[in-house]
N, C-alpha and C positions, 0 to 999 in steps of 0.2 A: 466550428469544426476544426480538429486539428491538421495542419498540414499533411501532404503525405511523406513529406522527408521525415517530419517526427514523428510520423505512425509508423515510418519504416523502422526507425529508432528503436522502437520502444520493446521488444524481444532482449535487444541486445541489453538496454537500459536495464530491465523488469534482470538479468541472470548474468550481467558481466562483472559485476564485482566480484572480488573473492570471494566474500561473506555468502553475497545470495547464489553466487555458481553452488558452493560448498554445499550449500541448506537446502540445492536443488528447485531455488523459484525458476517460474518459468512465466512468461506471458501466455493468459489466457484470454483478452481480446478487450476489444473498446468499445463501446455502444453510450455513441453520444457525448457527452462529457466524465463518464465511469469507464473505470481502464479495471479492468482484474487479472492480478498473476494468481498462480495457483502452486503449492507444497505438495509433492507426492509424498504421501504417508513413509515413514522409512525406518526399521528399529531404530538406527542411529538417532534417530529424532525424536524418539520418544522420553519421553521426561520422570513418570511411576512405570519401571517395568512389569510390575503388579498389573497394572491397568492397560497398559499398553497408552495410554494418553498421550499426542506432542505435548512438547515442553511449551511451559507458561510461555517461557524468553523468544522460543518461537513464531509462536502467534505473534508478539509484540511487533520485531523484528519484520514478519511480515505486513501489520498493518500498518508501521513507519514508509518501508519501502515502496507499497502500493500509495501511501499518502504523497507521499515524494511523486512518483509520476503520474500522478493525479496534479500538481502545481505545473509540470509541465506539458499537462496537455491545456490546463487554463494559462498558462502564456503563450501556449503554441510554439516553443523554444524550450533545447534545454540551455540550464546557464546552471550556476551550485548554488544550491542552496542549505540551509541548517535547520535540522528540528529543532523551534524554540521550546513547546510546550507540546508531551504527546499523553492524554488521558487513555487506559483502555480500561475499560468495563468487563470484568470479564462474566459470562449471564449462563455456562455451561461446560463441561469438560468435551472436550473434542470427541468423538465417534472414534474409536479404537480401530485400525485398519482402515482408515477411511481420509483420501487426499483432502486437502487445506486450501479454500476458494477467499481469494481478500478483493474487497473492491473498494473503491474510493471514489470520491468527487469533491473538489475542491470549489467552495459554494462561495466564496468571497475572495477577491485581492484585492490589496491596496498598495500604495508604490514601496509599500517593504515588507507586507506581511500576506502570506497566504491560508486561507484557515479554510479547513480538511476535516471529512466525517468520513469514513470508512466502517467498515463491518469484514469479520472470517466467520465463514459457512460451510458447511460441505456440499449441500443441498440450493440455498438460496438464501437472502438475505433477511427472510419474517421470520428466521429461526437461527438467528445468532449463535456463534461459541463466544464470540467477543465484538464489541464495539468501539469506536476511538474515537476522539476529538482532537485534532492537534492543527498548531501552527509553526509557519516554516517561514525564515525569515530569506529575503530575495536578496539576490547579491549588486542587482543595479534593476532603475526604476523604469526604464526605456519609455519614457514618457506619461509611464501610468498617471492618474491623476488620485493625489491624497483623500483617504475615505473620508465623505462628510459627518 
């Protein structure tokens, strides 16, 4: 379980950057080892104004960032780290007027690499818009012990 200084964190983490203040992520809550920020729908963010759809770069952008604090609730710290490798799947177009739910968990570390499954949904996670596989390389190993 994550500390409570880094669950206090994690609001400010999930919307304090420029990029995601700008994009409008927000912390949407943690249960367990899965942390979900959430996109309110916004024209600006739409991507076909035909369709009204968010943008591809969007979703991506949030599955990176929800992957991100997903490594630091599995180290229970934050410290920086780097997307080395991020796969998204994408399995549907987004729900036209309809906010943007991403969640994460980060299912392995080893003393340098954190590897991350996430999903964005509007509804729940059996019914995907996109899916992600990525890893995040650690900036110090604080004892961790190398994967066998």
């Amino acid at each position: 379980m994550a500390s409570s200084t880094l669950v206090s964190l994690l609001p400010q983490l999930a919307s304090g950057a420029a990029h995601t203040h700008a994009l409008g992520f927000a912390y949407d809550g943690l249960e367990g080892d899965r942390v979900r920020i959430r996109v309110p729908w916004r024209e600006d963010l739409v991507g076909d104004p035909d369709t009204g759809v968010l943008a591809g770069g969007l979703v991506t952008a949030l599955l990176d960032h929800v992957g991100g604090l997903a490594v630091w609730i599995a180290l229970d710290q934050f410290e920086p780290i780097a997307t080395l490798d991020l796969r998204v799947d994408y399995m549907r177009a987004a729900e036209p007027g309809r906010d943007l739910i991403a969640e994460a968990r980060c299912y392995r570390l080893t003393h340098s690499i954190a590897f991350v499954r996430a999903w964005a949904f509007e509804d729940g996670p059996d019914d995907p818009v996109a899916a992600a596989q990525a890893a995040y390389m650690l900036s110090s190993s604080d004892g961790r012990e190398p994967a066998k």
